[in-house]
N, C-alpha and C positions, 0 to 999 in steps of 0.2 A: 241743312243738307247733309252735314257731317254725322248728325244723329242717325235721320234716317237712313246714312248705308249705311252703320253699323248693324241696326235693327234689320235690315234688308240680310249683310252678312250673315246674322245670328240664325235667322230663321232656314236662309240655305245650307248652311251646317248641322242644322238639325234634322232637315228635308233629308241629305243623302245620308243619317245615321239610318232612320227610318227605312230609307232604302234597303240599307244594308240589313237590316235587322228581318226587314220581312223578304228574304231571299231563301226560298227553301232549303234545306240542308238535307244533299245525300248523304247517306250513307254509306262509307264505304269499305268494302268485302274485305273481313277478319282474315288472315292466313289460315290454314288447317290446323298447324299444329298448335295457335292460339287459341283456337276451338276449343281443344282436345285439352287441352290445361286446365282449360276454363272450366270443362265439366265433370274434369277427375278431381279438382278442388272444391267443387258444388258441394257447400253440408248439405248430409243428407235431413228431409222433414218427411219424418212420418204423417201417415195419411193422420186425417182426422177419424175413421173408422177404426183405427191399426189397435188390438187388443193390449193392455197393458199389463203385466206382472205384476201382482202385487203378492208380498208373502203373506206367506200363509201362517196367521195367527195362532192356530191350533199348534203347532210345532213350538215343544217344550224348547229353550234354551237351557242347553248342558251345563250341569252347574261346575263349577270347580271342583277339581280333586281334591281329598281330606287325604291327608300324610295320616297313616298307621298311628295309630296311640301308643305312647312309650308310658305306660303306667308308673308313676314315679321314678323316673331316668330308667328300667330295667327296659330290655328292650327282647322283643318276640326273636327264636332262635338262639338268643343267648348260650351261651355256658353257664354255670354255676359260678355265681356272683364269688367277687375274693373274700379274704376271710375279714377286710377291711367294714362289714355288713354286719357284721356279729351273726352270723346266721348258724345254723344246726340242723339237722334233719329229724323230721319229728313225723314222717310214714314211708314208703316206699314213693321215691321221686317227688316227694314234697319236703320244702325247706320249711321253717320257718326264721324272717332277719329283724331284728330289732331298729335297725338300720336302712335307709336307700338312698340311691343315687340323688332322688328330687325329693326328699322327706317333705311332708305334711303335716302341718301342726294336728296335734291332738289324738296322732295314731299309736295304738297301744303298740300294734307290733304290721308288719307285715309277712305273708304268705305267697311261696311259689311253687309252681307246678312245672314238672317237667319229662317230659319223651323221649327217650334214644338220645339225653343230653339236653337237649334244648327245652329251653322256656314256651311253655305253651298257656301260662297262667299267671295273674297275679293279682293278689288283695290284700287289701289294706283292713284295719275294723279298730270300731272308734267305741269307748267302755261309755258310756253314760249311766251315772249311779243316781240313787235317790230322786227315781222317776215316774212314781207310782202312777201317776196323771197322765204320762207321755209328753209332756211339753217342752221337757230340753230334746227329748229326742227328737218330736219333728221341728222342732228352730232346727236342729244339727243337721235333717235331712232336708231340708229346704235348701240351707246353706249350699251343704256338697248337689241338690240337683239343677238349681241356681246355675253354678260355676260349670257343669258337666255341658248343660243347654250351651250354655256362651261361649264353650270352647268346639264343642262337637254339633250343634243343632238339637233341635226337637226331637221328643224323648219316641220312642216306638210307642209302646203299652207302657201304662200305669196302673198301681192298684191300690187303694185303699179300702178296706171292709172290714166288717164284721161278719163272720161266716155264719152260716141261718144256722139255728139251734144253740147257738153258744150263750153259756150262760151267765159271762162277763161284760154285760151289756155297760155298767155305772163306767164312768170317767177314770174311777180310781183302779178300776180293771184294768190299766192299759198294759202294763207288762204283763197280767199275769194270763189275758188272753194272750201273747204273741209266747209266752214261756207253754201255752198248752194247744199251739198250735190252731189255734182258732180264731186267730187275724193276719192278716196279708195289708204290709206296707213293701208295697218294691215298684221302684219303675228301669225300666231299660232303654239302651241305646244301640241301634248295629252302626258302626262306623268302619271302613275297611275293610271290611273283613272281620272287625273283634266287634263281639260282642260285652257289652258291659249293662251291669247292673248291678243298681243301689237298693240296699233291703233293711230289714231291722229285723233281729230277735231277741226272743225273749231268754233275759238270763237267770233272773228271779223275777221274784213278786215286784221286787223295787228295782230293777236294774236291766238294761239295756245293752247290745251289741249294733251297732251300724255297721254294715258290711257293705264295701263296695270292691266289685272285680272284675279283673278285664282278661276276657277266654280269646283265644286265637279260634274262630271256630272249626278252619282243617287241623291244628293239630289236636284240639280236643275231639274231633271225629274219629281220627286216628288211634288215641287214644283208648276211646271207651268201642272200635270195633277190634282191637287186639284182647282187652279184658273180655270183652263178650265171648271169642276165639278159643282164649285159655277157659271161661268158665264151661262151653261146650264139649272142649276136651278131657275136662275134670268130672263131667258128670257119665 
């Protein structure tokens, strides 16, 4: 008898949970200004038709700025370097210094140019002797256009040729086609503003000059329209 009320208990315990459970639940009315919370805080979702942005792949990314080239330590606008250069003048507003700021091995001498005072030029040039073949000379210009690439970028124009008609066609020709003007080694870079390029001529039969030089290209504009100016006036 003691069981069955417990079991009796148990099941009307559970009877008015049930009750309780299935008792509809009103709802009851938000305030306004809980409203109004509720739907200034709502993230906003875009429709599923809603057009997307996407960029636009054609558009180059700007590349970094390249700082001006200071052609071994001398730098564009200058004054005329100290006498600490070993330098000398060897034409009207060109020096030549034995000496520079950032020297480079194997340079015979260096050369500047300059305008109303200021440096508007400057090259370096490298002797290569007993080179009848050309082969130290382009190892040398490899070298120097190597290092120019890695520091400044890809080169503009390059040249290397044999000019049609010339009659220095053999291997052993190599200087003395570039000594009679009838082969073209040079390539260039614009970086800045300057202009630079590496070239080779001919100095003998046997013997080689590598020249490389870096022009401001407004002040060498400058430059060669006040000669043109004075030659006008001269004639």
């Amino acid at each position: 008898m003691r069981s069955l009320l417990i079991v009796t208990l148990g099941l009307a315990a559970v009877g008015c949970r049930l009750q309780v459970n299935d008792t509809p639940k009103v709802a009851r009315p938000v305030p306004r200004a809980v409203q109004d919370t509720a739907v200034a805080h709502e993230p906003a979702v875009d429709a599923p038709d809603a057009a997307v942005a996407v960029p636009d792949a054609t558009v180059a990314t700007p590349e970094p700025a390249v700082a001006t080239p200071e052609p071994f330590g001398f730098v564009f606008g200058q004054a005329r370097p100290s006498v600490e250069f070993d330098c000398k003048d060897i034409a009207d507003m060109v020096m030549q210094c034995a000496k520079a700021p950032r020297p480079v091995s194997d340079v015979r001498n260096y050369a500047l140019v300059f305008d109303e005072g200021k440096l508007i030029k400057a090259g370096a040039f490298f002797s290569v002797q007993n080179d009848t073949t050309g082969v130290k000379t382009r190892l040398l210009f490899k070298r120097l256009a190597a290092a120019i690439t890695a520091k400044y970028g890809s080169p503009k124009d390059e040249w290397d040729f044999l000019h049609a008609g010339s009659i220095w066609k053999e291997s052993h020709y190599f200087c003395m086609s570039l000594l009679k003007e009838e082969r073209t080694l040079a390539t260039t870079w614009s970086v800045a503003g300057v202009a630079i390029m590496l070239s080779v001529a001919g100095v003998s039969s046997n013997d080689t000059m590598v020249q490389l030089t870096y022009e401001d290209k407004a002040g060498m504009k400058r430059r060669l329209q006040k000669k043109a100016s004075r030659d006008v006036q001269g004639l």
